[in-house]
C-alpha positions as CSV (number, residue, x, y, z in Angstrom):
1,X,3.2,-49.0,-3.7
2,X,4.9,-51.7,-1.8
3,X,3.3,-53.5,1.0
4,X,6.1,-51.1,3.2
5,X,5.3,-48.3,2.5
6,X,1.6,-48.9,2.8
7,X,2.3,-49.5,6.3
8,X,4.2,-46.0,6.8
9,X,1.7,-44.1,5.1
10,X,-0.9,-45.9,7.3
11,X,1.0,-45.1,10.4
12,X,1.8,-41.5,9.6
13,X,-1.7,-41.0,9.1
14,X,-2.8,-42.9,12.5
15,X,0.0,-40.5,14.4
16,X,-1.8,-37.6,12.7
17,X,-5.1,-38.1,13.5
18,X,-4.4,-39.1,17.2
19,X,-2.2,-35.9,17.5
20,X,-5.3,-34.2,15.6
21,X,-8.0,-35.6,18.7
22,X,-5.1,-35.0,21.3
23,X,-4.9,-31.6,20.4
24,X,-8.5,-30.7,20.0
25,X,-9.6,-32.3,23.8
26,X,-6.7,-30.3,25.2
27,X,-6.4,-26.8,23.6
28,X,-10.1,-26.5,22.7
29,X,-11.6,-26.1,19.1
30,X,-10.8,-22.0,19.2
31,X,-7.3,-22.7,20.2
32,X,-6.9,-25.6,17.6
33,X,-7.9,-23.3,14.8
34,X,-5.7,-20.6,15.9
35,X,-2.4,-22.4,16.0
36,X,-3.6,-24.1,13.0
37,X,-4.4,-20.7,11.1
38,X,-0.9,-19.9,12.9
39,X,1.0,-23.0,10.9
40,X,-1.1,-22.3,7.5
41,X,0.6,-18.8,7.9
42,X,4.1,-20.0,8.2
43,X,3.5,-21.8,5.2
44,X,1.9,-19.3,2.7
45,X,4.4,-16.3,3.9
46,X,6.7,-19.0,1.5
47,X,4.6,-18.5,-1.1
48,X,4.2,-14.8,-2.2
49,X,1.4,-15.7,-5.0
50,X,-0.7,-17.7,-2.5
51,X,-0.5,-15.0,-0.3
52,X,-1.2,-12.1,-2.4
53,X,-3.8,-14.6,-4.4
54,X,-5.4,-15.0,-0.7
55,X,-6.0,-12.0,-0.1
56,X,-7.9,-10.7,-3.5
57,X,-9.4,-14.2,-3.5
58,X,-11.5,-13.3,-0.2
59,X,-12.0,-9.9,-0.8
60,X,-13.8,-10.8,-4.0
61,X,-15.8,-13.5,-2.6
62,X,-16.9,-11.8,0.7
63,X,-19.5,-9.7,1.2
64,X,-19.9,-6.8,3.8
65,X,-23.8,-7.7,3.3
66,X,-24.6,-10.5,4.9
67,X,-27.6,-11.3,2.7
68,X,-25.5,-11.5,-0.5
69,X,-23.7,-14.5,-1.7
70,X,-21.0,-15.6,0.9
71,X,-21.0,-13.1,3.6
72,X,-18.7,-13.4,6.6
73,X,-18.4,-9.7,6.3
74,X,-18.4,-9.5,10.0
75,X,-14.8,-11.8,10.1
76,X,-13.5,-10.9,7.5
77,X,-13.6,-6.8,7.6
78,X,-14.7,-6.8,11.3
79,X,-11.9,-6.5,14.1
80,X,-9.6,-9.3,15.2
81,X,-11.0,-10.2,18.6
82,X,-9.1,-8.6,21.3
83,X,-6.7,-6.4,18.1
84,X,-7.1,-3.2,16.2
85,X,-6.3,-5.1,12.9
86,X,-9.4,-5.9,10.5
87,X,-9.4,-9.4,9.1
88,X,-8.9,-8.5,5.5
89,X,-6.2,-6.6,6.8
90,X,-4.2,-9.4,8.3
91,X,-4.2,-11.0,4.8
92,X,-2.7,-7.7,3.0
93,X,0.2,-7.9,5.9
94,X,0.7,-11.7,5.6
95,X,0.9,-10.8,1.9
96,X,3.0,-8.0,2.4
97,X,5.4,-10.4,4.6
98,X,5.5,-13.0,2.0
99,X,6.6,-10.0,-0.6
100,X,9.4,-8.6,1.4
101,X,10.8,-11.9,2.5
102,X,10.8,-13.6,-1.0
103,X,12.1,-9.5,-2.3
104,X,15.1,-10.1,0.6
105,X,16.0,-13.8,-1.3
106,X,16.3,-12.7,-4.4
107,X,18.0,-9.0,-3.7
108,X,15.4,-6.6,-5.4
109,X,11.8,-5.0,-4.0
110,X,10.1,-4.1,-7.4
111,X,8.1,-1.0,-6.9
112,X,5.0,0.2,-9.4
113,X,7.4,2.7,-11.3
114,X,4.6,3.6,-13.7
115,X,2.4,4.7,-10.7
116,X,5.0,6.1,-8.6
117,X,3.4,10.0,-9.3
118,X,-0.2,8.9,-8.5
119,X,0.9,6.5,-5.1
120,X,3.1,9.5,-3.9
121,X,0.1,12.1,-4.3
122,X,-2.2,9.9,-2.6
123,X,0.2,9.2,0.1
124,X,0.8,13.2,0.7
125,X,-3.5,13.8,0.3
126,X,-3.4,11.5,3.4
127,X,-0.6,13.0,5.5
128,X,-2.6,16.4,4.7
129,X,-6.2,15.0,5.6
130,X,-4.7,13.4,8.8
131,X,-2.9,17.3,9.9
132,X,-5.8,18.9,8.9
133,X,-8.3,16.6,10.5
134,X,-6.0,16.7,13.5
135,X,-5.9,20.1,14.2
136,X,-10.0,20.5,13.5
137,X,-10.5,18.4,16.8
138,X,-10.9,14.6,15.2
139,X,-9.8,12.1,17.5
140,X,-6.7,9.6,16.1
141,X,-9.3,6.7,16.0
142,X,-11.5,8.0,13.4
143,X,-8.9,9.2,11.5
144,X,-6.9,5.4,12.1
145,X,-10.0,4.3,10.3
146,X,-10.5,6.4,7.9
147,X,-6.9,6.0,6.5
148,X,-7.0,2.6,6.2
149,X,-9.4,2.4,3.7
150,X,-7.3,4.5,1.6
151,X,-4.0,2.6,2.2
152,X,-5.2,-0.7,0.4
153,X,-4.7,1.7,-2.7
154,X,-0.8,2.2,-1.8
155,X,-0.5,-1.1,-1.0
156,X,-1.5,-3.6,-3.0
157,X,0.4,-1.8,-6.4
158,X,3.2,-3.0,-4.4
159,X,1.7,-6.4,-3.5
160,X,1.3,-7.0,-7.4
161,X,4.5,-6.0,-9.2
162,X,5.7,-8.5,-7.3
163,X,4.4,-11.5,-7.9
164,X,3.5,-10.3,-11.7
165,X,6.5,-10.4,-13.4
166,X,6.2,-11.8,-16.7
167,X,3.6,-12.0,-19.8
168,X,2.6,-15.5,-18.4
169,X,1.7,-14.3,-14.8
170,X,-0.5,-11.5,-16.3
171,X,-2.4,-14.3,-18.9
172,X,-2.1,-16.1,-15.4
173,X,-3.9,-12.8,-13.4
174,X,-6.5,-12.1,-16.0
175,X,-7.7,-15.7,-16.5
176,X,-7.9,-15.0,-12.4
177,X,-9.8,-12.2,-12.6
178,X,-12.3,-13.5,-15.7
179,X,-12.7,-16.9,-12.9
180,X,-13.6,-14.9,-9.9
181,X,-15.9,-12.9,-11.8
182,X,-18.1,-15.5,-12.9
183,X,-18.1,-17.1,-9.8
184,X,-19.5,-14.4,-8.4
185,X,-22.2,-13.6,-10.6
186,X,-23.3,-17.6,-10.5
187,X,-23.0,-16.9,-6.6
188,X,-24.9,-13.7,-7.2
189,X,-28.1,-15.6,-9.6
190,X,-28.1,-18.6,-7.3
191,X,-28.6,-16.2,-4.0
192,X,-31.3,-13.9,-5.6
193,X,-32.8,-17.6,-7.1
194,X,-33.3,-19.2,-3.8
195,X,-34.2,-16.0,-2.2
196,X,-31.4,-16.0,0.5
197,X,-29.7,-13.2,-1.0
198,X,-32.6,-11.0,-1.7
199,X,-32.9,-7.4,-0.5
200,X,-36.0,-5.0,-1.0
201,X,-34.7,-1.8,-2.9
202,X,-37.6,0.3,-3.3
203,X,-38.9,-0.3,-6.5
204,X,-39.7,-3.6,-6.5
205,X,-37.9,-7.3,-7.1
206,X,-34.9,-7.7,-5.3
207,X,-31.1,-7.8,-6.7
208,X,-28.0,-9.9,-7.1
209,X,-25.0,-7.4,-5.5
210,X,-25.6,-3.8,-4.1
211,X,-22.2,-3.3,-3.2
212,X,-19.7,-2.2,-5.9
213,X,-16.8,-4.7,-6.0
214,X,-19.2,-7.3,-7.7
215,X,-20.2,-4.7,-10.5
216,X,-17.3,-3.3,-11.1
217,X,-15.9,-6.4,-12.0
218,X,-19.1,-7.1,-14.1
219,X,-18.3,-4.5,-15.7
220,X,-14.8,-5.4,-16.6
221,X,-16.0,-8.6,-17.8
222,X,-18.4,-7.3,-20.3
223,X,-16.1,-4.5,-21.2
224,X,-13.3,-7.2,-22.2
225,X,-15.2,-9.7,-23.9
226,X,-17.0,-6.5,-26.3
227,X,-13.3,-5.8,-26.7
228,X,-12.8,-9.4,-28.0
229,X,-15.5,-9.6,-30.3
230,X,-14.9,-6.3,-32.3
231,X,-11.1,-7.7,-32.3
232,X,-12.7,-11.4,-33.1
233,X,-10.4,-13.1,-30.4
234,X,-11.9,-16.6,-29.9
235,X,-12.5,-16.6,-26.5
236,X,-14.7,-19.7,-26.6
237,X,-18.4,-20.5,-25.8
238,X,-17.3,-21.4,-22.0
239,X,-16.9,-17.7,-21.8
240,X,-19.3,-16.4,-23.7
241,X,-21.2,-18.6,-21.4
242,X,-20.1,-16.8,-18.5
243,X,-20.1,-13.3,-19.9
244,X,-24.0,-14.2,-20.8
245,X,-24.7,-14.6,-16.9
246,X,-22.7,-12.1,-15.7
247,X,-24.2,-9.2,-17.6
248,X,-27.4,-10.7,-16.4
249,X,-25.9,-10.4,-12.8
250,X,-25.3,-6.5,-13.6
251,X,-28.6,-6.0,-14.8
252,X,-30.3,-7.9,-11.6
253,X,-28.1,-5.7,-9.3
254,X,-30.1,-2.4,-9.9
255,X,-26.9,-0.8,-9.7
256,X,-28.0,2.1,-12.3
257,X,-24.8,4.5,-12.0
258,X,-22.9,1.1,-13.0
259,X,-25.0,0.3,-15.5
260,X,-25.1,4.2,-17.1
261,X,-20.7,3.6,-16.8
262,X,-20.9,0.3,-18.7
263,X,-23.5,2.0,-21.4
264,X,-21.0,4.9,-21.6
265,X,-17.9,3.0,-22.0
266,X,-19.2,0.2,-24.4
267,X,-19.5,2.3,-27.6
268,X,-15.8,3.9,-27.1
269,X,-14.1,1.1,-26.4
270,X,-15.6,-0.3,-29.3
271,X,-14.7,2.6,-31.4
272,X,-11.1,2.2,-30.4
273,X,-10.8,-1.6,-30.4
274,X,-11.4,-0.9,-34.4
275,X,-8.3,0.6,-34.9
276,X,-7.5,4.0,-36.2
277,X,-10.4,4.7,-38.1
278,X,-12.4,4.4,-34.9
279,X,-10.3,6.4,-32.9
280,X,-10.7,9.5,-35.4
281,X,-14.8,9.4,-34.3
282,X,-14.2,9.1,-30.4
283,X,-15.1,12.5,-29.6
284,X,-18.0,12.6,-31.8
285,X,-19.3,9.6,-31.1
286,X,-18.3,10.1,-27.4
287,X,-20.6,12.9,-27.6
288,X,-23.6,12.0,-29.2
289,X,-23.6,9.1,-26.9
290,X,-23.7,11.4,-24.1
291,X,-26.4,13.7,-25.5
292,X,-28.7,10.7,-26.5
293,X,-28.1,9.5,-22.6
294,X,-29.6,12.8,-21.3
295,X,-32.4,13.0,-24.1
296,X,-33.2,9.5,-23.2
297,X,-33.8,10.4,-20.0
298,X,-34.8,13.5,-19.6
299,X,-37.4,13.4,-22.5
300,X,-39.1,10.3,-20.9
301,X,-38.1,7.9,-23.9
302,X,-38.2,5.3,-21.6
303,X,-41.6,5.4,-20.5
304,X,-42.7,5.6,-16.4
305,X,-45.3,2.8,-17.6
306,X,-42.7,0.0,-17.2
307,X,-43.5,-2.7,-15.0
308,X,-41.0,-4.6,-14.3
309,X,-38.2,-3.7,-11.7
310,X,-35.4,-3.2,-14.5
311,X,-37.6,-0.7,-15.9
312,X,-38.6,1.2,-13.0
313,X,-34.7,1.7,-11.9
314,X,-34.6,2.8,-15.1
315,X,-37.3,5.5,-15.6
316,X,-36.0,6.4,-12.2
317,X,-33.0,8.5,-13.9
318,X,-35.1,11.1,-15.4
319,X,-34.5,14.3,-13.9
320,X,-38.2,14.6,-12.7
321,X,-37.9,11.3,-10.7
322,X,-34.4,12.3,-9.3
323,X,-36.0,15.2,-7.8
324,X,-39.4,13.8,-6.3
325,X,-37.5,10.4,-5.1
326,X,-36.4,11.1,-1.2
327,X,-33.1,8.9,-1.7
328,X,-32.0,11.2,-4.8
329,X,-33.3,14.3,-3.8
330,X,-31.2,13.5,-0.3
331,X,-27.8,13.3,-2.8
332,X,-29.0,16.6,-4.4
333,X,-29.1,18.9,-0.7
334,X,-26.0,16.8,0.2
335,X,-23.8,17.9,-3.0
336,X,-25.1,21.9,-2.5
337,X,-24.4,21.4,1.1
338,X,-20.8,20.3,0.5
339,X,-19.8,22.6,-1.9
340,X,-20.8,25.6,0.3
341,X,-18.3,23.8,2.9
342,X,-15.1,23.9,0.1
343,X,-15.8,27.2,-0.9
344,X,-14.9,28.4,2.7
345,X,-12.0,25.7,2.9
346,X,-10.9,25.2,-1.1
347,X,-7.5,24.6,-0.4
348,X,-6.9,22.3,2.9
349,X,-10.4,20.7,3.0
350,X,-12.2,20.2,6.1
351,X,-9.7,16.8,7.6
352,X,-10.2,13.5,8.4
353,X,-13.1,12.2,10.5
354,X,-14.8,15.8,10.0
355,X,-18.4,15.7,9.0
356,X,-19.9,18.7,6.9
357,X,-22.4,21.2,8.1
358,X,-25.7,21.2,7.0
359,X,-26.2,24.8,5.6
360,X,-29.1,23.7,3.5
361,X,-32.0,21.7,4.1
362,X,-31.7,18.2,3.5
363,X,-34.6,15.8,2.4
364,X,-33.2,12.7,4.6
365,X,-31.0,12.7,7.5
366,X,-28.9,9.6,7.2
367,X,-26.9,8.2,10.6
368,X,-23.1,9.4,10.2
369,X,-23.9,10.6,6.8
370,X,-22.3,14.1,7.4
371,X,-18.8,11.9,6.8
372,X,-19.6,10.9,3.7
373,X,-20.2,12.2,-0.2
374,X,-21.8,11.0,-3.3
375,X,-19.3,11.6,-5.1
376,X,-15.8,10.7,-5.0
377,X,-14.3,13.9,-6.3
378,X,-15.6,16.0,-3.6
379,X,-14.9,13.2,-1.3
380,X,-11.3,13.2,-1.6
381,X,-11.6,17.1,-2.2
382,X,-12.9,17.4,1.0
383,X,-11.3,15.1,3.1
384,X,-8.0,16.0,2.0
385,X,-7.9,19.3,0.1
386,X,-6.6,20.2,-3.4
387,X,-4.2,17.4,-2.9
388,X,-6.6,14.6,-2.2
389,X,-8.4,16.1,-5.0
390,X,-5.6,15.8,-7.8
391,X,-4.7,12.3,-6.3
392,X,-8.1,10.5,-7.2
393,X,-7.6,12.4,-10.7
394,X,-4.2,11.1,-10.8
395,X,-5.6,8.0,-9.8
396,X,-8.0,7.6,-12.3
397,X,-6.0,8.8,-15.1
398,X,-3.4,6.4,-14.6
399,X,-5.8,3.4,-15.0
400,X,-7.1,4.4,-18.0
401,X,-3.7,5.8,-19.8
402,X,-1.9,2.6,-18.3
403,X,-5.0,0.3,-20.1
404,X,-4.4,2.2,-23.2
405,X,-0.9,2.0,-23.2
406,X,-1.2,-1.7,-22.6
407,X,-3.3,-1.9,-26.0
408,X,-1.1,-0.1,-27.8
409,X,2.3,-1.8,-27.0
410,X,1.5,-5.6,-26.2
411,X,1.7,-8.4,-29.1
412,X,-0.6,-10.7,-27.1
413,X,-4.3,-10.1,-28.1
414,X,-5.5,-11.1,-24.7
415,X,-3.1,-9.2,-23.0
416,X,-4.3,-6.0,-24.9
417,X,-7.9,-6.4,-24.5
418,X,-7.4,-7.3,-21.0
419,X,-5.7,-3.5,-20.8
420,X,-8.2,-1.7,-23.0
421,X,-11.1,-3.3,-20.8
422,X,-9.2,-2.7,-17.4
423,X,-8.9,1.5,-19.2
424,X,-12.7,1.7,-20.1
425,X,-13.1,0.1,-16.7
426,X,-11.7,2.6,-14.9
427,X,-13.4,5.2,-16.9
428,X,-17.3,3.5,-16.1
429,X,-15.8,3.7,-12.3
430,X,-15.0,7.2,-12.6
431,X,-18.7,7.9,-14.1
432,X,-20.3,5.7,-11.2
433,X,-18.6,7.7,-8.2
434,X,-20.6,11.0,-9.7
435,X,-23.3,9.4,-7.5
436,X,-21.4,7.7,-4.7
437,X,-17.8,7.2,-3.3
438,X,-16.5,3.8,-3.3
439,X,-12.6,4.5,-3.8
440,X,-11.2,5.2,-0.7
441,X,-14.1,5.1,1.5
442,X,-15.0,1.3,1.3
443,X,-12.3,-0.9,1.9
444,X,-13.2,-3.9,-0.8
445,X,-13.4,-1.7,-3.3
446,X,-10.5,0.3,-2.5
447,X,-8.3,-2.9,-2.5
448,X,-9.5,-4.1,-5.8
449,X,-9.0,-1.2,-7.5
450,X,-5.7,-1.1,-5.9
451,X,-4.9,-4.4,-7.5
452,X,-6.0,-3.6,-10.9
453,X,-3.6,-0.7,-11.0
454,X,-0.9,-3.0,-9.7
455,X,-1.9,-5.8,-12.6
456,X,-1.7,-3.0,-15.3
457,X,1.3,-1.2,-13.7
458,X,3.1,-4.9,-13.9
459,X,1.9,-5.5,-17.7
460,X,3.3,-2.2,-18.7
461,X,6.7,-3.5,-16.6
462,X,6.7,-6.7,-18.4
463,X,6.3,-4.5,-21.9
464,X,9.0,-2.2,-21.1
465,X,11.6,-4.4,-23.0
466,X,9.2,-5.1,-26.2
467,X,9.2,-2.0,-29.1
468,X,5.6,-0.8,-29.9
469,X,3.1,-2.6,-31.2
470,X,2.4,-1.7,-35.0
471,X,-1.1,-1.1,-36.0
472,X,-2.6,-4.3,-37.3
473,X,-5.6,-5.9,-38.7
474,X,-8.3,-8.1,-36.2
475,X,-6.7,-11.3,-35.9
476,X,-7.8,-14.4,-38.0
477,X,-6.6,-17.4,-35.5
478,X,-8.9,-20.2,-35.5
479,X,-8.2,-21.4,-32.1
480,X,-10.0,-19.8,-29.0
481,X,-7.0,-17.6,-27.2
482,X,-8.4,-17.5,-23.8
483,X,-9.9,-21.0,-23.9
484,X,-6.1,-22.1,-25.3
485,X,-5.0,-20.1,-22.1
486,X,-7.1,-22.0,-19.5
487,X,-10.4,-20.3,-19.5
C-alpha cells in the first residue's frame, strides 16, 4: 500500500473509533447494542443464507439449560424485553424477511412442493386445536404459545427451499450440519469434563445434553457415517475423528429412548445401504432386532449388577425397573390417564392450552404436567384431534420417504447418504417420542426438525431434473468425498 492510502485507512479508522466512544458516552452501552444489532440487521436481511444460517446456527448451539454447553437460553428463547416475540423468534422473521425480499428480486417464492400435503395438514391440526381449545375456555395467550412452537415446523421448510437450491448448497448444508454437530458434542465433553455442565440424573454420573436437539443430531451423525462405511465413502479420519466423540457424547447424555432409536435404526439402514440384497431382509431383520431388544431387556440380559452410570440407565429399561422407578411409573398413569381422555373426545381432542384430567392415580404430580404427553402421537392426537394426529404421521412419513427417495435418485454418494441418514433419522426420532414429545412442544427441536425436512425437501427439488439413480456397486474412489468437500 502506498504511503496515501495508509493515511486514509488510518483516518477512517480514527473517525470510527471516535464515533464508536461518542456514541457509547451518549446513548449508553444498551442503546449502542441496540442500534448496532439494528444496522447488523439491515445488513444480513441482504443476505438470505446468513440469515437463515443465523438462525439454525444459534438454535443449535444454545441451550434452554443453562448448565449445558453455551446457554443463554433465557435470551435467546426468553421474551424480547418490553415484546411478545421470543428471541429465536426474531431470527426466523429476520430470516423470513431476508427470503421474501431476495424471492421479490428475483420474481419467484419457491415453496416445499414435496411437503406441501404434510405442511397443509399441520397447518389445519392447528386451526382445529386453536377452535377447539377456544371454545373449552383456554385463554388466547396459552394458546399464542402453544402455536408457536408448532409453527417453526411450517416455517422453516420455507426458509430452506430457498436458500437451497442446487446440489452444491445441499453438499454446502450437510457439511453444515456434520460441523455443528461436532461442535456440539466437543462443547458437550468439554462441559461434563470441567464439571460446569454437569447435572445429577438419578442414577449416578452426570451427562453431556438432556435436551433433544443435541442427540438428535448425534444421532444423525452416526447414522450417516454407518451409512458411509457399509457404502465405503472415504470420509476421512477428521471425521471419523469427530464421529468417534460424538457417539461418545450420545452415550454420556443418558438419553436412553435416543439411544434405543439409534440401536433400532443402525441395523436397517445398514441393511439397506447394501443394496438390494439387503433390502429383501428388512423385515426380518427389522424384526428380530426388535424381539432381541425386548428379550434383552425384559429377560435381564443386561445384568442390574452394573456399576457404572451407562449401565444402570441401561438396566433401567427392563420392564420390572420401569415399573418400580417413580419417574417411569409417572409416564405409565399419565399414558392410561390420557387415553381415557380421547376415548371421550376421539375426534376433536381436548384443544389447545387444555390440560387432561387425572382419572387415574398418578405416581408423581409434576407442575403443569397435565399439558403435556410422553408421547408425541397422543400429543398431537390430543391437542388437535384426528387431524393433529395424521399430521405428525404425515410429518414423519415424509422425512423418512423423502431420505429414501433421496438415496434412490441422487448420483452424488454424499448426497445419498446424507438422505438415507436424514430417513433413519427421522425414524430413531419417531421411536424416541414413544417416551416423550419433543416435535411441536419444544421449540428447538421443532425448528430443527423443521429444517431437516426443508434440507431434504430442497435435495429432492434439486433431483427433480436428474432420471433415477440405477442400482450400483459401493464405490471404489480413493479420495475421501467429504474431506474433498470441505469436512
Amino acid at each position: 500500500m502506498t504511503l496515501r492510502a495508509n493515511l486514509v485507512a488510518a483516518a477512517v479508522a480514527a473517525a470510527a473509533t471516535a464515533v464508536l466512544v461518542l456514541a457509547l458516552q451518549r446513548l449508553g452501552f444498551a442503546m449502542f447494542v441496540l442500534l448496532a444489532a439494528a444496522a447488523l440487521a439491515v445488513v444480513i436481511l441482504d443476505r438470505p443464507r446468513v440469515a437463515v444460517g443465523l438462525a439454525v446456527v444459534a438454535t443449535v448451539l444454545v441451550e434452554v439449560d443453562p448448565y449445558a454447553g453455551v446457554s443463554l437460553g433465557a435470551r435467546l428463547y426468553g421474551k424480547v424485553p418490553g415484546t411478545p416475540i421470543l428471541g429465536i423468534e426474531c431470527l426466523l422473521l429476520l430470516a423470513l424477511g431476508s427470503v421474501v425480499l431476495d424471492a421479490s428480486r428475483r420474481g419467484r417464492l419457491r415453496t416445499p412442493r414435496p411437503l406441501r400435503l404434510p405442511i397443509a395438514l399441520v397447518g389445519l391440526a392447528l386451526v382445529s386445536g386453536m377452535i377447539v381449545g377456544h371454545a373449552a375456555g383456554s385463554a388466547p395467550h396459552p394458546i399464542i404459545d402453544q402455536v408457536r412452537t408448532i409453527l417453526p415446523l411450517v416455517l422453516l421448510p420455507l426458509l430452506v427451499v430457498n436458500v437451497v437450491r442446487t446440489q452444491a448448497d445441499v453438499r454446502a448444508a450437510i457439511r453444515l450440519v456434520v460441523i455443528l454437530t461436532i461442535v456440539k458434542a466437543v462443547i458437550g465433553l468439554l462441559a461434563l469434563a470441567s464439571g460446569t455442565g454437569a447435572r445429577p440424573i438419578g442414577v449416578g454420573g452426570h451427562l453431556t445434553y438432556f435436551e433433544p436437539t443435541a442427540n438428535f443430531l448425534a444421532m444423525a451423525l452416526v447414522l450417516g457415517l454407518v451409512a458411509a462405511a457399509v457404502r465405503r465413502v472415504p470420509v476421512g479420519w477428521r471425521l471419523w475423528a469427530g464421529g468417534a466423540i460424538t457417539l461418545l457424547c450420545l452415550v454420556l447424555s443418558f438419553r436412553r429412548s435416543f439411544w434405543i432409536g439409534t440401536a433400532a435404526t443402525v441395523p436397517i439402514l445398514a441393511l439397506i445401504a447394501t443394496g438390494r440384497t439387503g433390502r429383501r431382509l428388512l423385515v426380518p431383520a427389522a424384526t428380530l432386532v426388535g424381539v432381541a431388544l425386548y428379550l434383552m431387556f425384559s429377560s435381564g440380559a443386561i445384568s442390574a449388577s452394573v456399576d457404572s452410570p451407562v449401565g444402570q440407565r441401561l438396566t433401567s429399561l427392563s420392564p420390572s425397573k420401569l415399573a418400580s422407578n417413580p419417574e417411569d411409573r409417572y409416564r405409565i398413569d399419565e399414558r392410561r390417564n390420557v387415553v381415557a381422555e380421547l376415548r371421550e373426545h376421539p375426534v376433536a381432542g381436548l384443544g389447545m392450552a387444555q390440560p387432561w384430567a387425572a382419572r387415574y392415580p398418578l405416581s408423581l404430580e409434576h407442575e403443569g404436567g397435565r399439558f403435556y404427553v410422553h408421547f408425541a402421537v397422543l400429543w398431537w392426537w390430543l391437542k388437535m384431534g384426528v387431524l393433529g394426529l395424521v399430521a405428525y404421521v404425515a410429518v414423519m412419513t415424509a422425512g423418512i420417504a423423502l431420505g429414501v427417495r433421496i438415496w434412490r435418485r441422487a448420483t452424488d454418494e454424499v448426497i445419498r447418504v446424507g438422505g438415507l441418514a436424514a430417513a433413519m433419522a427421522f425414524a430413531g426420532l419417531a421411536l424416541t417420542e414413544a417416551t416423550a414429545t419433543f416435535v411441536g412442544a419444544e421449540v428447538r427441536m421443532t425448528t430443527i426438525a423443521g429444517a431437516f425436512l426443508g434440507l431434504l425437501a430442497a435435495t429432492v427439488m434439486t433431483l427433480e431434473r436428474e432420471p433415477p439413480r440405477p442400482e450400483a456397486p459401493p464405490p471404489q474412489a480413493a479420495e475421501p468425498v467429504l474431506t474433498a468437500a470441505g469436512v
